[in-house]
MDTraj code that builds the backbone (N, CA, C; nanometers):
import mdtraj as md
import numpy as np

residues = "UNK UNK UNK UNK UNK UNK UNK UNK UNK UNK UNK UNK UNK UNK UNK UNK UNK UNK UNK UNK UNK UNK UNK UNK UNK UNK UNK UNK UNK UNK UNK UNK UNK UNK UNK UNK UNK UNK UNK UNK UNK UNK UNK UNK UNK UNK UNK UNK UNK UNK UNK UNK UNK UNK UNK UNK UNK UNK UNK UNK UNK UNK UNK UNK UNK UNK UNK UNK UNK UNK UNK UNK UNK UNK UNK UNK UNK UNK UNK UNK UNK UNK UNK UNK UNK UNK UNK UNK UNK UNK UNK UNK UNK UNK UNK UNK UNK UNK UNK UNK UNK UNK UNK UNK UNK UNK UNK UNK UNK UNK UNK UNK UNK UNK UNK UNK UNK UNK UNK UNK UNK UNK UNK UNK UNK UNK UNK UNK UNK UNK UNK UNK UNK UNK UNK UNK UNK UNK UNK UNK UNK UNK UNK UNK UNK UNK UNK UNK UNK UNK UNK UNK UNK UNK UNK UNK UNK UNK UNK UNK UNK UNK UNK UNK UNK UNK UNK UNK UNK UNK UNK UNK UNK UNK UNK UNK UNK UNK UNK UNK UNK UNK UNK UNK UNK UNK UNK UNK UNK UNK UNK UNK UNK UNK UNK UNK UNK UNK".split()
xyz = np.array([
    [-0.5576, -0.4031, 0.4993],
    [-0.5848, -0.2755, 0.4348],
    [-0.5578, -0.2866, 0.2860],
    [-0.6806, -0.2981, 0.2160],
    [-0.6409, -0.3056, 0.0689],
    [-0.5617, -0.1705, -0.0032],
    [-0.5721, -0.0659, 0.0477],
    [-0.4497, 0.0932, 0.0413],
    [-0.3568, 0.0978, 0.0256],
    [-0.2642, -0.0720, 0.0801],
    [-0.1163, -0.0432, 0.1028],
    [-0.1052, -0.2259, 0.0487],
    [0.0366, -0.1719, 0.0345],
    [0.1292, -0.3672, 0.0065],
    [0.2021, -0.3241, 0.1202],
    [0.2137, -0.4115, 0.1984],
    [0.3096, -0.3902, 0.2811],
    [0.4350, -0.4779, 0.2830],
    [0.5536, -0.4368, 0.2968],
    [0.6915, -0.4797, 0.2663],
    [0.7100, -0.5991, 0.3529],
    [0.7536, -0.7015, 0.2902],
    [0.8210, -0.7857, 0.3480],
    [0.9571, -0.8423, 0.4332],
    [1.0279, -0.7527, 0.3851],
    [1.1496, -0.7464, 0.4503],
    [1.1924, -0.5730, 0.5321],
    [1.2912, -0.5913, 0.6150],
    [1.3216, -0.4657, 0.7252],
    [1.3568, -0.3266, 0.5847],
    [1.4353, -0.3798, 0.5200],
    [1.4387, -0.2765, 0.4782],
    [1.3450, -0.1688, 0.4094],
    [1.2386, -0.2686, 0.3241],
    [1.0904, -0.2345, 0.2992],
    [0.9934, -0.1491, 0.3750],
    [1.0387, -0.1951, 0.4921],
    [0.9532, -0.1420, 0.6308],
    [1.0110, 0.0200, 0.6253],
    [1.1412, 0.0058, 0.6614],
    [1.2258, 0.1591, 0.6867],
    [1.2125, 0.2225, 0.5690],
    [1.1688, 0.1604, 0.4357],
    [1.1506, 0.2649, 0.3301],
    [0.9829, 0.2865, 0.3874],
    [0.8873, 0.2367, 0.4047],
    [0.7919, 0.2525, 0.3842],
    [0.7527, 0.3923, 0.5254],
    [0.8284, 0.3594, 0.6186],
    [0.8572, 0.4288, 0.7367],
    [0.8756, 0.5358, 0.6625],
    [0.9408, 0.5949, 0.5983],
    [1.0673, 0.7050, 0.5504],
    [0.9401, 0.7978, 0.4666],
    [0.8546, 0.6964, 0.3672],
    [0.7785, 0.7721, 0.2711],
    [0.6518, 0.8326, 0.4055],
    [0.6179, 0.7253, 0.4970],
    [0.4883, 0.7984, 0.5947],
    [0.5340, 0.9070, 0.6791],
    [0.6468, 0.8848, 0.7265],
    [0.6788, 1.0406, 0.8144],
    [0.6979, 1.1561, 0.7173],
    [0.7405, 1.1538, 0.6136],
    [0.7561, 1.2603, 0.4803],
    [0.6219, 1.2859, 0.4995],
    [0.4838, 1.2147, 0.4470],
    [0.3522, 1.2381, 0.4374],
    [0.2774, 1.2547, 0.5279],
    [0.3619, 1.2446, 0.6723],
    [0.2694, 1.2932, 0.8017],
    [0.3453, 1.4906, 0.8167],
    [0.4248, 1.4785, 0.7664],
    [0.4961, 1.6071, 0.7748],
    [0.4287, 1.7085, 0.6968],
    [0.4412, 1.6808, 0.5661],
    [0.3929, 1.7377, 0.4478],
    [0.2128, 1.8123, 0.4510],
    [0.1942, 1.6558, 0.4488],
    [0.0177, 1.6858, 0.4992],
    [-0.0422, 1.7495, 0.5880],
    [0.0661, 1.7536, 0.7234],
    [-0.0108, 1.7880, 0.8439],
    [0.0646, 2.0089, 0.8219],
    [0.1320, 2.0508, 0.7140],
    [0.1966, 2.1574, 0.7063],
    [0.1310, 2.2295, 0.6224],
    [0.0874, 2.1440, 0.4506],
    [0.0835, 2.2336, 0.3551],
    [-0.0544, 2.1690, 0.3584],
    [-0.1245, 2.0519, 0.3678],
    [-0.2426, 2.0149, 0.3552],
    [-0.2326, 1.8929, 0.2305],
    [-0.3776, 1.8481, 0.1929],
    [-0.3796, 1.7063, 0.1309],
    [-0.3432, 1.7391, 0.0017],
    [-0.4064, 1.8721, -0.0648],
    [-0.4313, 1.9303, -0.1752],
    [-0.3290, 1.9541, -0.2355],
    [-0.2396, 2.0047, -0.1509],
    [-0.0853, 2.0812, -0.1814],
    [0.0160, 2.0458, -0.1917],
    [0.0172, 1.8969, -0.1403],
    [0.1403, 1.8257, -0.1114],
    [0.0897, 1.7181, -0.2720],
    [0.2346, 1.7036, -0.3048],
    [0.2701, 1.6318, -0.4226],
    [0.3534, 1.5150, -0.4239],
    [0.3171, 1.3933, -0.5034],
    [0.3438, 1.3235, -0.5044],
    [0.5542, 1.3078, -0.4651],
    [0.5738, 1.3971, -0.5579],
    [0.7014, 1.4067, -0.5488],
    [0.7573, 1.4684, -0.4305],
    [0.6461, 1.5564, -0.3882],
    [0.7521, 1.6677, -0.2651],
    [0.7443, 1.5417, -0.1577],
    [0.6637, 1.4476, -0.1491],
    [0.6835, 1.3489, -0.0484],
    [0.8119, 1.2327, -0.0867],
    [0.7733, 1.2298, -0.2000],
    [0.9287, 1.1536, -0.1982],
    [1.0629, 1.1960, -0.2091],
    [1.0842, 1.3283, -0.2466],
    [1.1807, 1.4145, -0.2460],
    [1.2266, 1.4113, -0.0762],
    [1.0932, 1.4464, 0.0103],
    [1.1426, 1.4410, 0.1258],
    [1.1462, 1.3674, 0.1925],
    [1.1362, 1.2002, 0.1350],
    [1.1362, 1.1074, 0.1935],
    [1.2678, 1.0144, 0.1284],
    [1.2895, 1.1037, 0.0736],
    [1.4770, 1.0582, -0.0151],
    [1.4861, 0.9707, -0.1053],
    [1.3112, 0.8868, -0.1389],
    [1.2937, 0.8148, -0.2452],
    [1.2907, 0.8474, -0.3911],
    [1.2933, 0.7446, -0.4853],
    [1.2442, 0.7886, -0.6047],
    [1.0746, 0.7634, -0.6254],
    [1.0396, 0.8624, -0.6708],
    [0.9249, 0.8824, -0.6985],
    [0.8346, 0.7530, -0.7383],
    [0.8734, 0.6621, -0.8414],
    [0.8284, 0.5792, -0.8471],
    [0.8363, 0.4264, -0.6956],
    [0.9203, 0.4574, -0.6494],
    [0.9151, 0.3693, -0.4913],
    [0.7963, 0.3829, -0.4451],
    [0.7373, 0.4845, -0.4276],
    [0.5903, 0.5051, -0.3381],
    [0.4726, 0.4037, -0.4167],
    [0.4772, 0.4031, -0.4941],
    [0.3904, 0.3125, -0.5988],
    [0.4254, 0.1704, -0.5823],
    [0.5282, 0.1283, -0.5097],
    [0.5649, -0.0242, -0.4781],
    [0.4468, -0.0269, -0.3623],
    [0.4323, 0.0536, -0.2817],
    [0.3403, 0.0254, -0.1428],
    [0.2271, 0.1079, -0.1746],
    [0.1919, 0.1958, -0.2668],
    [0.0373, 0.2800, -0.2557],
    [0.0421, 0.2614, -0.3776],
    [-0.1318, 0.2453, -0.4008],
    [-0.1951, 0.2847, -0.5836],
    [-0.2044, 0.4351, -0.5790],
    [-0.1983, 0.5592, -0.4766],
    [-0.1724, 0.6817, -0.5421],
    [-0.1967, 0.7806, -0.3892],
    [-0.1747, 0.8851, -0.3798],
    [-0.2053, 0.9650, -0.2736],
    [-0.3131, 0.9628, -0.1572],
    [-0.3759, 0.9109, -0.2240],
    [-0.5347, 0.8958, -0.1270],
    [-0.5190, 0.7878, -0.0472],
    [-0.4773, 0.7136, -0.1167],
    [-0.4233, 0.5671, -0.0504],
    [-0.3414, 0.5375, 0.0619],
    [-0.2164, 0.6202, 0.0156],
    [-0.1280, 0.7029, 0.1281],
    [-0.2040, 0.7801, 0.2129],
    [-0.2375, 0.8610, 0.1908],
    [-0.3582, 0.9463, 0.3256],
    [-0.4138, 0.8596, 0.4208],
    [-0.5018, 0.7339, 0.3354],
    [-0.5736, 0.7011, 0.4495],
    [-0.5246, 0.6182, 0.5293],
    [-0.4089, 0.5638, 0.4544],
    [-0.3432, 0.4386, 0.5636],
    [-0.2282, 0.5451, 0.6590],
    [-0.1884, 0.6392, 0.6348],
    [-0.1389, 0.7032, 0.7306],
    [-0.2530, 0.7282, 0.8472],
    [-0.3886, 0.8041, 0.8217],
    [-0.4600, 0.8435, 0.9191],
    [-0.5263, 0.7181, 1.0243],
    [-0.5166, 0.5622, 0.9468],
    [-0.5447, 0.4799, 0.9956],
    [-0.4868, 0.4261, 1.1020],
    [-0.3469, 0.4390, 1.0361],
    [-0.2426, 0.3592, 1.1328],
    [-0.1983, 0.4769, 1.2421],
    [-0.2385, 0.5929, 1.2648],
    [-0.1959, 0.6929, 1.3357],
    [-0.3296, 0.6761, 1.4681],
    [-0.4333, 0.6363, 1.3844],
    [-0.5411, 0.6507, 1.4722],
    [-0.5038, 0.4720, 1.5063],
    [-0.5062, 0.3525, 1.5003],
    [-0.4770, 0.2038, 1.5654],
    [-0.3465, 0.2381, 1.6454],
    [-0.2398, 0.3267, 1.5917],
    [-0.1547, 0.3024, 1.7040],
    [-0.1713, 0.3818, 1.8257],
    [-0.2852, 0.5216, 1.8531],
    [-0.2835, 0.5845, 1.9524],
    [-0.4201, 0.4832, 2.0086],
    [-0.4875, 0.4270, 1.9559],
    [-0.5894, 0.3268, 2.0107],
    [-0.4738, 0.1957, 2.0992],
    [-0.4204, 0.1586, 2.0702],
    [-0.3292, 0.0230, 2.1024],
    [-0.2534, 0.1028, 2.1935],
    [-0.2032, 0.2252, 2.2141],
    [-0.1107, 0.2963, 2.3063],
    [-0.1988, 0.2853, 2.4305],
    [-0.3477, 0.3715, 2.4243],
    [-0.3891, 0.3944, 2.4976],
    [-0.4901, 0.2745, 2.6201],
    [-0.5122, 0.1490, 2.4916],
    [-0.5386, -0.0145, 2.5493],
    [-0.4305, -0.0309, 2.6650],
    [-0.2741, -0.0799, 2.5697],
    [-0.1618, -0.1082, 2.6820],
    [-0.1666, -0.0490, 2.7877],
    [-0.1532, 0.1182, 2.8020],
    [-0.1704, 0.1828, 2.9782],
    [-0.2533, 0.1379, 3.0142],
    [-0.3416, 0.1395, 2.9826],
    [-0.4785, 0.0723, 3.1314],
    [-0.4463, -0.0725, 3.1531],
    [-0.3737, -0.0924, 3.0563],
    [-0.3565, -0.3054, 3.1228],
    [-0.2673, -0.2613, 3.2110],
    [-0.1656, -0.2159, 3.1608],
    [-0.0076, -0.1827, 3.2660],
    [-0.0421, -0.1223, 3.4135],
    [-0.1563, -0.0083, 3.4104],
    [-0.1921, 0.0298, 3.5145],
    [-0.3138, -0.0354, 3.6048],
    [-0.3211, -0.0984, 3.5124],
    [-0.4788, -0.1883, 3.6142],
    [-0.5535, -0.0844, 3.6386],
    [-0.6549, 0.0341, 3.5519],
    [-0.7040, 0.1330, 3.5892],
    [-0.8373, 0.0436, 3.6563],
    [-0.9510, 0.0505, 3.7442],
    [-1.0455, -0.0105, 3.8079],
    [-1.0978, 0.0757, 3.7621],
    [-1.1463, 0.2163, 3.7654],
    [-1.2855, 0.2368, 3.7598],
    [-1.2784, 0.3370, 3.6571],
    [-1.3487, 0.3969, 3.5850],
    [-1.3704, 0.4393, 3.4844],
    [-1.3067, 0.5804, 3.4490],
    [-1.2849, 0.6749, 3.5893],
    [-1.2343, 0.8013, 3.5649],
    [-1.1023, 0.7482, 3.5858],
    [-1.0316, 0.6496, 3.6361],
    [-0.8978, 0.6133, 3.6075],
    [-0.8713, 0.6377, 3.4958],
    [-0.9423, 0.5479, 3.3981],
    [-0.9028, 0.4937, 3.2901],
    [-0.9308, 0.6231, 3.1948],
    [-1.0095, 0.7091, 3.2445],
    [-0.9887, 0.8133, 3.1173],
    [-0.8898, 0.9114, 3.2091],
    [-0.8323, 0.9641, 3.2925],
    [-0.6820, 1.0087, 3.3488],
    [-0.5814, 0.9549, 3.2559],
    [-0.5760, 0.7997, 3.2255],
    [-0.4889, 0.7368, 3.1481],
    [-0.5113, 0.7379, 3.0346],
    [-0.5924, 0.7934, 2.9633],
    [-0.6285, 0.7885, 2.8360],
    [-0.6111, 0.9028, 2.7715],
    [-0.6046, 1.0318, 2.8778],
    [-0.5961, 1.1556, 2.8393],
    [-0.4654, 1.1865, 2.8247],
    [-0.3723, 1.1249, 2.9580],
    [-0.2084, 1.1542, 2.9482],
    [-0.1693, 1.1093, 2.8041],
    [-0.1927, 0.9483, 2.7957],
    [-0.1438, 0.8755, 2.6475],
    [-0.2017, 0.9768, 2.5275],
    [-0.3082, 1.0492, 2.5428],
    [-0.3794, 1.1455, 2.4117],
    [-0.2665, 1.2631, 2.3998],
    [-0.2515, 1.3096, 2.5169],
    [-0.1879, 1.4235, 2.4992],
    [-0.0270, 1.4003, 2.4712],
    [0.0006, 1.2993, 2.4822],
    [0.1759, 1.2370, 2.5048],
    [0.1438, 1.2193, 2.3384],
    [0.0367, 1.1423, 2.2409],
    [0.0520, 1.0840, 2.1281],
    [0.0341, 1.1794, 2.0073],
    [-0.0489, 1.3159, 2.0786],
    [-0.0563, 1.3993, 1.9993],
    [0.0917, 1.5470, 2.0144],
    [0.1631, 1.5399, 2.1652],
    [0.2956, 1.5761, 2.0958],
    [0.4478, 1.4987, 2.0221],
    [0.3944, 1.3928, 2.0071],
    [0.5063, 1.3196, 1.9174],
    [0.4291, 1.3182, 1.7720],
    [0.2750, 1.3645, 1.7589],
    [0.2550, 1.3562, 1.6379],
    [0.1514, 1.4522, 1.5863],
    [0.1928, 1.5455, 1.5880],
    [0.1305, 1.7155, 1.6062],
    [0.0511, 1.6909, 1.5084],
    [0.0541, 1.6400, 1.3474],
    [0.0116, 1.6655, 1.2451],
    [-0.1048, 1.5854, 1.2321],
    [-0.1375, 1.4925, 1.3543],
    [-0.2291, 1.4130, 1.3591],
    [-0.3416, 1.4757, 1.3510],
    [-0.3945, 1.6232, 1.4023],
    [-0.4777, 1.7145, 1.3905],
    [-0.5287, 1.7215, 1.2621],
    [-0.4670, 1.7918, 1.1901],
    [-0.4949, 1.8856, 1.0740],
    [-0.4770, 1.7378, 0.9591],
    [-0.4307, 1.5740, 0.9820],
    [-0.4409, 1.5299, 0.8980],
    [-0.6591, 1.4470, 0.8914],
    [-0.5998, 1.4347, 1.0323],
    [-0.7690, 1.3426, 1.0236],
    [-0.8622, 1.4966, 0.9945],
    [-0.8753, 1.6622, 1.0260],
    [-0.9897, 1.7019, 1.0407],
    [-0.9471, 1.7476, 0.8405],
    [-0.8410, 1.6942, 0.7608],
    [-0.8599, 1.7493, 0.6567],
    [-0.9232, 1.6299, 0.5668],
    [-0.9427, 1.5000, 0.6514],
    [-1.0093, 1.4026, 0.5864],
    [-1.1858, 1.4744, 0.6062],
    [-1.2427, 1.5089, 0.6329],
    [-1.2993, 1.5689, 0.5718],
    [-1.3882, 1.5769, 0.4485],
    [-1.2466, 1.6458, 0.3855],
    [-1.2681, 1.7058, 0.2756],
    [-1.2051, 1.5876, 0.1767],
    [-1.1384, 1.5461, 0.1921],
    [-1.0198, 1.4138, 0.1329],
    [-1.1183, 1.3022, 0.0648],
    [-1.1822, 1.2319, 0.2248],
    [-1.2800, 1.1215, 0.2236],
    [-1.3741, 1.1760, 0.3228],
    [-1.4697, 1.1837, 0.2938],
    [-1.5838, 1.1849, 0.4289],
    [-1.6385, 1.0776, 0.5179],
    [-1.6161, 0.9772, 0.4019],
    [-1.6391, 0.8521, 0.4861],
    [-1.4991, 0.7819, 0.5475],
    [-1.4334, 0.8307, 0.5536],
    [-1.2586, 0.7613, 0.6091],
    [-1.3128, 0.8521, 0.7360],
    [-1.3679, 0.9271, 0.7210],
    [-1.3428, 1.0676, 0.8725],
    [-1.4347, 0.9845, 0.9582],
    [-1.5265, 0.9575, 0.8865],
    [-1.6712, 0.9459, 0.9837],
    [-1.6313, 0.8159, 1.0443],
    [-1.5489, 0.6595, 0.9611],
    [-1.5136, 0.5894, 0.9863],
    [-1.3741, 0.5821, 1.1305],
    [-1.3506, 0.7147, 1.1042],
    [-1.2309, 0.7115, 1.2077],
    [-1.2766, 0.7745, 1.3719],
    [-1.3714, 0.8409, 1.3872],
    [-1.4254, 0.8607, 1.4872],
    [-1.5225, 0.7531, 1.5588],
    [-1.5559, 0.6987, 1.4617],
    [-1.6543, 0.5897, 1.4741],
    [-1.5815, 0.4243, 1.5646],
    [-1.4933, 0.4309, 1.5102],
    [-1.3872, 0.2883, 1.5862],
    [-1.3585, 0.3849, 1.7190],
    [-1.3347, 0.5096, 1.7240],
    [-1.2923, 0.5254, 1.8811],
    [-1.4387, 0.5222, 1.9773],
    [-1.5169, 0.5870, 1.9253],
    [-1.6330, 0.5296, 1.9801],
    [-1.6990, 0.4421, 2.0139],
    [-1.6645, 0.3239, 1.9475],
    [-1.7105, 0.2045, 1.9731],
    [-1.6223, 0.1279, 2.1133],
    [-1.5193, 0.1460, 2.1061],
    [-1.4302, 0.1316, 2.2203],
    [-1.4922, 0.1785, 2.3490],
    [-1.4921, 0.3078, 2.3357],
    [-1.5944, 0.3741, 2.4321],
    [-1.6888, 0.3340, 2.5059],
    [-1.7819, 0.3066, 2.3799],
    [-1.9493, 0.2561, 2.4221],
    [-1.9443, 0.1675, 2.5209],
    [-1.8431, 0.0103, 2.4466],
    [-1.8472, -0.0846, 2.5618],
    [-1.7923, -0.0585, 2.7098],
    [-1.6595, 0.0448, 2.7326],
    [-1.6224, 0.0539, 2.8497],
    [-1.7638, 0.1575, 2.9412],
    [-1.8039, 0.2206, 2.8864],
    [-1.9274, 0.3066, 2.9395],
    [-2.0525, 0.2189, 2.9762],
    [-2.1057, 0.1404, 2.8968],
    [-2.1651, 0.0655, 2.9659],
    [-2.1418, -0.0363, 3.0528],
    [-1.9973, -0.0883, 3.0615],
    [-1.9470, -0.1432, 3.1665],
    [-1.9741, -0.0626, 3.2930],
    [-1.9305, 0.0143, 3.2775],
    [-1.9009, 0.1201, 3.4098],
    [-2.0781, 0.1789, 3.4634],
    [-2.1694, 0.1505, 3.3957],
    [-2.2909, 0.1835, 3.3725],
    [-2.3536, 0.0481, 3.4453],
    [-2.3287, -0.0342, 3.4534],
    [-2.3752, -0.1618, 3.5153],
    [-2.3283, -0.2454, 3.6066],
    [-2.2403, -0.1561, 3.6166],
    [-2.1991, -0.1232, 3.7992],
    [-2.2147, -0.0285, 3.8785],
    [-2.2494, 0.0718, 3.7979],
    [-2.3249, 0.1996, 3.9003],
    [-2.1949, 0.3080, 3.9165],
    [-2.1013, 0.2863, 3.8096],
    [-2.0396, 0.4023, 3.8308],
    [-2.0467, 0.5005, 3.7771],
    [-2.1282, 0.5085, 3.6763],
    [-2.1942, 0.6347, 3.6033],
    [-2.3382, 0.6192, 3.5704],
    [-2.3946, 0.7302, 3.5526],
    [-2.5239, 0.7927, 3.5435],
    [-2.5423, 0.6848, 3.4247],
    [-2.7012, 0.6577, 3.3797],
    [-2.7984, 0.6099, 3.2670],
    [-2.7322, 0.7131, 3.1626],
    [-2.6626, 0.7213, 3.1101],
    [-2.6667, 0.8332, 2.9618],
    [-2.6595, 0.7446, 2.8432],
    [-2.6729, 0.7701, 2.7240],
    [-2.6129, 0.7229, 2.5841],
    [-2.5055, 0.6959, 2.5668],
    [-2.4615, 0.5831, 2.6014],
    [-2.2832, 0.5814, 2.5171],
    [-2.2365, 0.6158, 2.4432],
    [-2.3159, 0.6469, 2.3530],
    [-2.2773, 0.6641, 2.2364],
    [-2.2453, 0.8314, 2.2105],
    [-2.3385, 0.8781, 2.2871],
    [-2.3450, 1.0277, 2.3198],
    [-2.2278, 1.0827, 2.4089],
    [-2.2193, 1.0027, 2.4766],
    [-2.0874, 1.0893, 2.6161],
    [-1.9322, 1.0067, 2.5336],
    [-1.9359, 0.9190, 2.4522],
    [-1.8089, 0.8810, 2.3840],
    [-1.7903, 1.0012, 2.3310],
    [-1.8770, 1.0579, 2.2002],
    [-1.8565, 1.1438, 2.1337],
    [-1.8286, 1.2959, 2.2235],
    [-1.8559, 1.3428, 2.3296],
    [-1.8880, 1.4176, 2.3860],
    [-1.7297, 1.4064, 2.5050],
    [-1.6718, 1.3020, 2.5362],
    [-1.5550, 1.3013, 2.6086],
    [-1.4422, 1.3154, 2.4487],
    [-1.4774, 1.2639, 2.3557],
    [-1.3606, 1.2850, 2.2529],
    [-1.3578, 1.4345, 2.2068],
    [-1.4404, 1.4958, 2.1888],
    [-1.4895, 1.6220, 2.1991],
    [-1.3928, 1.7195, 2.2817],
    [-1.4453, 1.6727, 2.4145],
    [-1.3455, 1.7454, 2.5293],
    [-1.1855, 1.7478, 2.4751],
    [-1.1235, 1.6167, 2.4794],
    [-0.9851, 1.6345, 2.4954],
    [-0.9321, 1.6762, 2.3354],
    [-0.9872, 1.6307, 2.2506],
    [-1.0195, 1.7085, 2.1236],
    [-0.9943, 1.8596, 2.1005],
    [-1.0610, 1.9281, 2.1837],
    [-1.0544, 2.0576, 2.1408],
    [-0.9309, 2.1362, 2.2561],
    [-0.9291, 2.0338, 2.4097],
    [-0.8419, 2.0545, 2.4717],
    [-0.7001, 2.0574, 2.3759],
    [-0.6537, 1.9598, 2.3335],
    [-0.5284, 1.9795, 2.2890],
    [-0.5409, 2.0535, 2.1525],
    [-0.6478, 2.0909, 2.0919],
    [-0.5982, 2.1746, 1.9768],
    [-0.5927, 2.3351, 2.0416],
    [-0.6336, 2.3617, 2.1828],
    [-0.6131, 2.4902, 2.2249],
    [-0.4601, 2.4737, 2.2668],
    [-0.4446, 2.3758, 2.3613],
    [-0.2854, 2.3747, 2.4079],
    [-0.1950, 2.3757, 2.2818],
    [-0.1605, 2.2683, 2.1906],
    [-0.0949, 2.1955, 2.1380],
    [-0.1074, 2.2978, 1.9971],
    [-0.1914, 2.3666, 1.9201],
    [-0.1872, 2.4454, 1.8227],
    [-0.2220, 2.5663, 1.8741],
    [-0.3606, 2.6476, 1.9152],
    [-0.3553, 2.7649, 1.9556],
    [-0.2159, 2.8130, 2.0106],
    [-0.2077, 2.7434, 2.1551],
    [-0.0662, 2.8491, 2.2484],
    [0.0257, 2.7674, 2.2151],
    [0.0467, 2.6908, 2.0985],
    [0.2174, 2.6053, 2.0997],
    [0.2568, 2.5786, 2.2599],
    [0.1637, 2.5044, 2.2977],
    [0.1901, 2.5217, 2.4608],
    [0.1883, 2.3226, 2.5135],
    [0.1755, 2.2524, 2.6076],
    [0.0672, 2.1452, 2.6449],
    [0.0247, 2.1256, 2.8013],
    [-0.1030, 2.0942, 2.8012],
    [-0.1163, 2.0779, 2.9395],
    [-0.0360, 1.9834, 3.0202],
    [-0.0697, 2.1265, 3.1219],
    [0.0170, 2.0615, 3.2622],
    [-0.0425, 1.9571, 3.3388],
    [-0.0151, 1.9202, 3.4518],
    [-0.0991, 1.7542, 3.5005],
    [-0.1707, 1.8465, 3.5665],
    [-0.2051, 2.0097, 3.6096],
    [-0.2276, 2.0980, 3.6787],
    [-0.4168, 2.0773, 3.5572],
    [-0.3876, 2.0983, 3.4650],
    [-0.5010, 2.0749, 3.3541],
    [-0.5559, 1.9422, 3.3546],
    [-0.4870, 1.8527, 3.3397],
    [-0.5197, 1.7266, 3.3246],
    [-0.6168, 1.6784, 3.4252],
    [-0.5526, 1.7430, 3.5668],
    [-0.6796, 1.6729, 3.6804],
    [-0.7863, 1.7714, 3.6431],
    [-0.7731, 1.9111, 3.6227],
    [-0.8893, 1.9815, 3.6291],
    [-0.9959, 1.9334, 3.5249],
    [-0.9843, 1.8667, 3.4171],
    [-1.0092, 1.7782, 3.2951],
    [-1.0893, 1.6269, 3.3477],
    [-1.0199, 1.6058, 3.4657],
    [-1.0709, 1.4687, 3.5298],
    [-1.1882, 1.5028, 3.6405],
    [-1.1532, 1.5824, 3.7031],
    [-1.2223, 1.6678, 3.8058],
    [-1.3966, 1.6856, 3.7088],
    [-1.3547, 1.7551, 3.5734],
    [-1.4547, 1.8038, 3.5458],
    [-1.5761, 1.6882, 3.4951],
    [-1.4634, 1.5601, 3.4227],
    [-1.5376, 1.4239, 3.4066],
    [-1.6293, 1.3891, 3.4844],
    [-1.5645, 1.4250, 3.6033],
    [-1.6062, 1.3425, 3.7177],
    [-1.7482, 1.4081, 3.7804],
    [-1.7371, 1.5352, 3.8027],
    [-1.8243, 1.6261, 3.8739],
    [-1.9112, 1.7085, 3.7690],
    [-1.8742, 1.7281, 3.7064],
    [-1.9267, 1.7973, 3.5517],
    [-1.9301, 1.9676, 3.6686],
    [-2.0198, 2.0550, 3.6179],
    [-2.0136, 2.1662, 3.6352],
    [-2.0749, 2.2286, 3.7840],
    [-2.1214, 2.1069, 3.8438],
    [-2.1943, 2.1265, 4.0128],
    [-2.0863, 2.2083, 4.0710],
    [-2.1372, 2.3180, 4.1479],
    [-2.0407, 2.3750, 4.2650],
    [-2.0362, 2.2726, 4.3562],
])
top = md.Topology()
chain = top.add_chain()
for i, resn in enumerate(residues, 1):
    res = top.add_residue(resn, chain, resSeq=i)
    for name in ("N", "CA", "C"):
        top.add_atom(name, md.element.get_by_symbol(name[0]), res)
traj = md.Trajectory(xyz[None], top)
C-alpha cells in the first residue's frame, strides 16, 4: 500500500494501532470532513506530527483504514469456512453472515466509514466492493457447475447477496441499536436458499 510506511518494530505497530482506532472512532462519529488531523491524534495520545511518520495526510489514513478493515473481515470470513469445512454453498454464506455480523459489532464504524468513501474517493468505494465481489463470483460459479445453484450472473447475485446482509445489519446494528438473532440469521439463509416461493 503506497498510503502508509508501515513500522518496523512492535512499538511502531501499537503506535500505528493507537492513531487507526482514534480514526476508526472519529470518522465513523463525526465523518471524514470533520475530523481533524489533530482531534485524531489528540485522541490517539500522539503528537501530531507522529501521524506523518506512517501517512502523507488524511486521505491516506482513510483509505488504508477502510482497506485494512475491509482485508481483515475478508481473511476472517476465508478462515471460518476452512475451520468449518462449509461443502456447499448456503453453508458457506450461514458462515459468512455470522463472521459479517460478529465483524461489524466489534467494528460499528465500518458502515458510515466505507459508505462516506463515497464522497472521500469514489474510486476507493467502487474498488472496495469490487474485491468482495470478485471472491464471490468464483465461489458462485463453483457452486454453479455443480448444480447447486441456478444459471444467474455472478456478478449480479454477489452484488445482490452483499446488498442483503448490507442493509440487514445497518437496520439491526444502526437503525434499532439492536443485532440479529440466529432466529434472523436462518430466516436470512432460508431466504438465500428458497428466495420468496411459498
Amino acid at each position: 500500500m503506497d498510503y502508509v510506511k508501515l513500522p518496523k518494530t512492535k512499538r511502531g505497530e501499537q503506535t500505528l494501532k493507537k492513531i487507526c482506532d482514534a480514526a476508526e472512532e472519529l470518522f465513523a462519529q463525526n465523518g471524514y470532513y470533520a475530523t481533524e488531523i489533530h482531534d485524531i491524534t489528540q485522541k490517539a495520545g500522539v503528537a501530531t506530527g507522529t501521524l506523518y511518520v506512517y501517512f502523507q495526510d488524511k486521505l491516506s489514513l482513510f483509505l488504508y483504514l477502510m482497506d485494512t478493515l475491509g482485508r481483515n473481515l475478508r481473511r476472517e470470513i476465508r478462515l471460518a469456512k476452512l475451520a468449518e469445512s462449509a461443502a456447499s454453498i448456503i453453508e458457506q454464506e450461514r458462515i459468512s453472515i455470522r463472521v459479517f455480523f460478529s465483524f461489524v459489532r466489534e467494528h460499528f464504524g465500518l458502515f458510515r466509514i466505507v459508505w462516506q468513501a463515497q464522497f472521500v474517493d469514489a474510486e476507493a468505494f467502487k474498488h472496495y466492493y469490487e474485491r468482495f465481489s470478485s471472491g464471490y463470483i468464483s465461489e458462485i460459479a463453483k457452486a454453479q457447475e455443480t448444480g447447486d445453484i441456478r444459471g444467474f450472473d455472478p456478478a449480479l447475485i454477489s452484488y445482490a447477496l452483499m446488498g442483503i446482509y448490507s442493509f440487514v445489519a445497518l437496520k439491526y446494528f444502526v437503525f434499532d441499536e439492536s443485532e440479529p438473532d440466529d432466529a434472523a440469521i436462518e430466516q436470512l439463509v432460508d431466504f438465500i436458499s428458497h428466495g420468496l416461493h411459498a
